[in-house]
C-alpha positions in Angstrom: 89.7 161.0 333.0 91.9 160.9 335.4 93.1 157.2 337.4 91.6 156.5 340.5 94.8 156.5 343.1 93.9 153.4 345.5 96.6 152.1 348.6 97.5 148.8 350.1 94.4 148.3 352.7 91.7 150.7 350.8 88.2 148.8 350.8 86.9 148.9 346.7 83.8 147.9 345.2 83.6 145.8 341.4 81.3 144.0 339.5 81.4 140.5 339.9 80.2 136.8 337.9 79.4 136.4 334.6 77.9 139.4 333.5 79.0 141.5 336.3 75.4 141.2 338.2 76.4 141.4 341.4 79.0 144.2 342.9 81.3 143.2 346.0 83.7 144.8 348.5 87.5 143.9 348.4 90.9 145.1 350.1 93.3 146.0 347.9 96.2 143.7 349.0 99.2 145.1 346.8 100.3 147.4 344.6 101.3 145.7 341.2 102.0 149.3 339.4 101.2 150.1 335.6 102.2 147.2 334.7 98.3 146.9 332.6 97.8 147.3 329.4 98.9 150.9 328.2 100.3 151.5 331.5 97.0 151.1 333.6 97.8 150.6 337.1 97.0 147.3 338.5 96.1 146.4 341.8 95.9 143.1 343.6 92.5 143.2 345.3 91.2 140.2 348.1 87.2 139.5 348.5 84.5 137.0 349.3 82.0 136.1 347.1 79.0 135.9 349.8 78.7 132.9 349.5 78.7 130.8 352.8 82.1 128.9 353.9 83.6 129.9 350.7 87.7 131.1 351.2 88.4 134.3 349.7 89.2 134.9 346.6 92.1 137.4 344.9 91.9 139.4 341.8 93.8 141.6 339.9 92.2 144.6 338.3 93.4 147.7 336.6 92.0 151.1 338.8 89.2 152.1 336.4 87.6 148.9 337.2 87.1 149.1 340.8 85.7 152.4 342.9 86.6 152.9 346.4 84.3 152.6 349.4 83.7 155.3 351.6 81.8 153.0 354.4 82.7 149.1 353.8 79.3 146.5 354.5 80.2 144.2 356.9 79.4 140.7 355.8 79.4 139.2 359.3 
């Protein structure tokens, strides 16, 4: 299968806490490259937990982990 090609300011969507049980929306803030193992590309990706007056949060995550989002929820 082919890797998902993402850019700096594309909105994702990724399983998140312990077991993955939730899924949440992120920007993808930079482009770290294949620098993953066997040359999966990673990506730096910014997002917010839900969770009230919480900052975001950052995370870096090879592309088969993540899926882009063709219309982002708003969390306002």
């Amino acid at each position: 299968m082919a890797e998902l090609k993402a850019k700096v300011g594309d909105v994702v969507q990724f399983p998140w806490g312990p077991r993955g049980e939730r899924i949440v929306q992120g920007v993808i803030r930079e482009d770290r490259g294949p620098l993953g193992t066997g040359g999966r590309h990673l990506y730096d990706i910014e997002f917010h937990t839900g969770l009230v007056d919480e900052p975001s949060r950052w995370i870096e995550l090879p592309a088969v982990e993540f899926e882009l989002v063709k219309e982002p929820v708003s969390t306002n």
